[in-house]
Phi, psi and omega in degrees: 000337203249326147306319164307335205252337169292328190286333175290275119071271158295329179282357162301340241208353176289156223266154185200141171290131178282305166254132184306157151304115196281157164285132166266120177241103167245168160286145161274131207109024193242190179242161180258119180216101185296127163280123145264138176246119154242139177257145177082027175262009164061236180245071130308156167202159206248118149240204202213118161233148196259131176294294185327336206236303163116029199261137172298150161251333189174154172224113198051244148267037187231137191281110175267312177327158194247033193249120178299344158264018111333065187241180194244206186169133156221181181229132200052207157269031172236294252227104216224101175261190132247158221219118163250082168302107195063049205288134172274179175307318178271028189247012191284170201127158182277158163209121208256147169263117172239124152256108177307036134357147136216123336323147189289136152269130169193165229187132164220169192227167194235125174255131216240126164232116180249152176248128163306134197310149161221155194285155131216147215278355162243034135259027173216142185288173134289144188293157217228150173218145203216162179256144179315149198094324171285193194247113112325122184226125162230118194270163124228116176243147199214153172230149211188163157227128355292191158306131195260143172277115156304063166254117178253159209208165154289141171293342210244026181069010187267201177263152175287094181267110182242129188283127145242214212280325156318345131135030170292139171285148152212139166238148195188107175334293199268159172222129197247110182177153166287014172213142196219085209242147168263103199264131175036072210283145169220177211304328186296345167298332192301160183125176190272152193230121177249132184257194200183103207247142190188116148266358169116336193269124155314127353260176186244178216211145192219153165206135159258101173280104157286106187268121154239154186243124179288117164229112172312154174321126150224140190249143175225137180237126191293291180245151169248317179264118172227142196249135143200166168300142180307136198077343177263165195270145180216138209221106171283153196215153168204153193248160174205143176238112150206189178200126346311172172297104213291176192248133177227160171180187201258117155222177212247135189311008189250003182074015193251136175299141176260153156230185171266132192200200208261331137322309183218160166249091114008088160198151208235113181280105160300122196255295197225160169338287199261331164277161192199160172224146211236120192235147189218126189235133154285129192236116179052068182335124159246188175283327205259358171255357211267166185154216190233147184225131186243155181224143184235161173207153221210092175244229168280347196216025164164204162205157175217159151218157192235155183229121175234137143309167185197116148250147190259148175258154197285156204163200166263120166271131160280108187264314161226150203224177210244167155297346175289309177293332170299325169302307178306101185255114136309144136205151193238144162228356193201164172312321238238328171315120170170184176270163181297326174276023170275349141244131156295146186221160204180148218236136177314316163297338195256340164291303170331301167290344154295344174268309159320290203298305223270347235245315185257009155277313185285313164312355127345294211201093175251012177243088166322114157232108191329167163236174194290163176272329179278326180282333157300318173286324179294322199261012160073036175260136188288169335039115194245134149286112154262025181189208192245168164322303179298310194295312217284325182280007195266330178340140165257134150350328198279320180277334166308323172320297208290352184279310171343292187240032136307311171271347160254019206242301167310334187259298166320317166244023145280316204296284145354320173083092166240135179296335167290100179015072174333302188291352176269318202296292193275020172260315179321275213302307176320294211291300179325280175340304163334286186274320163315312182281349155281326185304298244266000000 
């Protein structure tokens, strides 16, 4: 009886887990530390085995591995730890807690070691260069635990355009795959590409491929015909696309390169990789600038040129201007281009009222007398002109006669009140007055 009461007794009082062994997951290089809790262990003792390989780590407090980062610790008889210092790839694996038992009592936990993505680098492209119509393959492969996801985007935020070989379009922000192939590729494709690798383990890891597509220059020009008045400022424009990127500039039907100078302005816009605008401004139109101006571009794979005339429109020349008028800068870029005043115009009340006034100047004043080109100069007044100098002075006598006496005929019967449509008289009289004072 009393044996009996020993044997119970003792198996009360035998070593027990309080608690399993948690599972681990670090990064690698980081450190690891497995807990065991025992209750009851008496003169008992706690080791450590990696299950897989079946290699000891340790027995109670003594390190048997021969790998130096590994050590144990414990606290009291209850807390019996093991220590993986900078855990590598190969330390993943079961790891067992034994109490030398009989039977051996033991439990074990799983250390999980993840990696962070890494590229690898002679599987993954490079920028790639391709001529437009053709076909692009761009890889990125990356390796990690877990497996790392793959997905590519535009640098510059756009769409992903993927062809296929029947010619369907799909467009898409993201593209999800280690290949990224291009069917009949075009210049809007060209630009930089991220391919872009994340397992969840800090950091996620990017590589950028640049695809550019080789095509020659072509040029489009917004007018071909461009117009403006003699003296005003004008600006011919041509757009251009090519890749690589052309050398563009200006000549003139006289074969002389334009350059930029206090005549003329010169500048070339980089709009996109491949686009650019290429602008040419004339300052202060002459007769000796107008002709065909050709703009050319020029790369590697080829040369184009485009051509616009510059015409002068017939028009108001400013020969001297008031300080009010000087503030007024014109520049033409196109036919259709101008100030709203660029031809005069007038609304019927205001001839009506202008034919009164002209109607009690002459009955006034029944001799007119013009004023001079010089006394126009004194009072600092603009005079707009419609023709040259040469025209005005070649007018013959004979038409000077008939304003002559056109205009006194016309004068004569305002003054007089002649009943014959009065008002026709002073439309006369407007227009004579008029061209005499431009001619004369």
């Amino acid at each position: 009886m009393i044996g009996l009461e020993s044997k119970l007794v003792g198996q009360a009082f035998q070593p027990k887990f309080a608690e399993p062994i948690t599972n681990l997951t670090v990064p690698v290089g980081r450190d690891a530390t497995f807990r065991c809790l025992v209750h009851n262990l008496g003169g008992y003792r706690v080791g450590w085995v990696k299950a897989d390989t079946k290699a000891i780590q340790a027995i109670h407090d003594h390190v048997i591995t021969n790998n130096p980062r590994v050590g144990v610790s414990h606290n009291g008889q209850t807390v019996w730890n093991l220590h993986i210092r900078n855990v590598q790839e190969y330390d993943r694996g079961h790891y067992m807690c034994q109490i030398n038992t009989d039977p051996m009592q033991s439990q074990m936990g799983y250390l999980e070691v993840v990696i962070p993505p890494d590229f690898v680098a002679e599987e993954t492209s490079s920028d790639t260069v391709v001529a437009e119509g053709g076909t692009a393959r761009i890889v990125c492969r990356a390796r990690g635990q877990p497996t790392p996801r793959i997905i590519w985007r535009r640098e510059d935020g756009s769409d992903i355009v993927i062809r296929s070989p029947n010619g369907a379009k799909k467009k898409a922000t993201i593209h999800e795959d280690e290949v990224l192939t291009f069917t009949k590729i075009s210049r809007s494709d060209m630009g930089a590409y991220l391919c872009i690798a994340s397992n969840g383990v800090p950091p996620s890891v990017s590589k950028r491929i640049v695809v550019q597509v080789l095509f020659h220059p072509e040029i489009q020009i917004p007018n071909q015909i461009v117009g403006a008045p003699l003296g005003t400022d004008v600006t011919l424009e041509c757009y251009v696309e090519s890749s690589p990127r052309s050398i563009n500039y200006w000549i003139k039907d006289t074969n002389e390169m334009v350059i930029s100078s206090e005549k003329f302005e010169v500048m070339n816009t980089v709009i996109s990789s491949f686009e650019s605008r290429m602008t040419l401004t004339v300052r202060k139109l002459t007769a000796d600038d107008v002709g065909v101006y050709r703009c050319i571009a020029k790369n590697s794979l080829g040369e184009v040129d485009s051509s616009i005339r510059l015409y002068e429109i017939p028009g108001r020349v400013i020969e001297s201007t008031s300080s009010s008028a000087k503030n007024e800068d014109y520049k033409y870029s196109s036919p259709i281009e101008g100030p709203d005043n660029q031809f005069g115009s007038a609304e019927r009340s205001d001839d009506e009222d202008d034919k009164e006034n002209i109607s009690e100047t002459l009955r006034s004043h029944p001799a007119k007398k013009y004023p001079s080109n010089k006394e126009n100069s004194t009072n600092n007044k603009s005079r707009v002109t419609n023709g040259t100098d040469d025209t005005r002075k070649n007018l013959s006598n004979n038409v000077r006669k008939i304003f002559d006496n056109l205009e006194t005929k016309a004068r004569d019967a305002v003054v007089s009140g002649s009943s014959y449509s009065k008002s026709h008289f002073n439309i006369v009289l407007t227009i004579i007055s008029a061209i005499k004072y431009i001619t004369y």
